[in-house]
N, C-alpha and C positions, 0 to 999 in steps of 0.2 A: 317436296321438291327434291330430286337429285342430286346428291353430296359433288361438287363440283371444283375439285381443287385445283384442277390448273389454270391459269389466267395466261391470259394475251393481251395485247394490248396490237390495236388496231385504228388507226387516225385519232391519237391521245386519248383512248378509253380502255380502261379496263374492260375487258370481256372474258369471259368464263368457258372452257371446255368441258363439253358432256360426252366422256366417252363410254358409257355403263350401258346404252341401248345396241340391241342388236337387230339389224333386218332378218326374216323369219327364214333364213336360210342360214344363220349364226353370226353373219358377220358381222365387226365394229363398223357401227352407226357412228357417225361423229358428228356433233351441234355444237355452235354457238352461240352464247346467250348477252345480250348487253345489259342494262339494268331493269329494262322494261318485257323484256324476255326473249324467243328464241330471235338471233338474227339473220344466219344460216346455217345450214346443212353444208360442212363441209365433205362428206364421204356422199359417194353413191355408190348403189348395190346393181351389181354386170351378174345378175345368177349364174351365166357361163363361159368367166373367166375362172379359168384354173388352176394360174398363176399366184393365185392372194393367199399366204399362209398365217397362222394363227397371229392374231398382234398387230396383224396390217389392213389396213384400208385404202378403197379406192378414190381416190381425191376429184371431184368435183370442180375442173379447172375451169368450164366454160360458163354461158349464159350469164345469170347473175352470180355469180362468185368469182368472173374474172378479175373485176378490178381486185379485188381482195388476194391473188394468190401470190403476189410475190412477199407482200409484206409478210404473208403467213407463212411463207416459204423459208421468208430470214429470220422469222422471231426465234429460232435456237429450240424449239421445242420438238422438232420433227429428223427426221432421217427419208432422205428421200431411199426407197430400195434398189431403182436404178429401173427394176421393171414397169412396164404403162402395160393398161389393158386398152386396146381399141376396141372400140364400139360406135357404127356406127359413121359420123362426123369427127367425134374425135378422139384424139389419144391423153389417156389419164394414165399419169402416174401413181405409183403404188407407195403408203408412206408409210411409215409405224412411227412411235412416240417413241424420244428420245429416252434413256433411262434415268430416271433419278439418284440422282447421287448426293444421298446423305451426310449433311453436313460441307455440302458447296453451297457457295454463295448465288441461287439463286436454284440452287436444286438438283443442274444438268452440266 
């Protein structure tokens, strides 16, 4: 299984982010996992947006990951970039993972 050290917690559960997969055009793939295994996919892959730079992902805001995006929005672990890519129906934002910082109390 994939070394998976960041956690979230999502309607009082820990859950686990996998950000070490990449869609076959390089970008971060990003999943979440509950205890029983994957729960979603929070990244999707826009082959021709041209705006996503290294470290960033495009966020999965509709369909079944809606309810999910504001809590994921406020857990502290993300930076919104300010950019969305449209595609389509709708408009996704662009995020990258907050940095960690060694030796705070909770990492970020």
């Amino acid at each position: 299984m994939t070394k998976m050290n960041k956690k979230i917690k999502l309607y009082d559960q820990t859950m686990y982010i996998d950000d070490t997969q990449k869609y076959m055009n390089g970008r971060m793939a990003v999943e979440i996992y509950d205890s029983e295994g994957p729960f979603m996919t929070l990244s999707v892959n826009v082959p021709e947006a041209h705006n996503v730079e290294e470290g960033e992902f495009i966020v999965k805001t509709y369909s079944e990951n809606e309810p999910f995006i504001d809590e994921i929005s406020e857990s502290g672990l993300f930076i919104d970039t300010g950019k969305v890519v449209l595609s389509g129906f709708a408009t996704m934002p662009i995020w990258k993972f907050k940095p960690i910082i060694p030796g705070k109390k909770g990492g970020r």
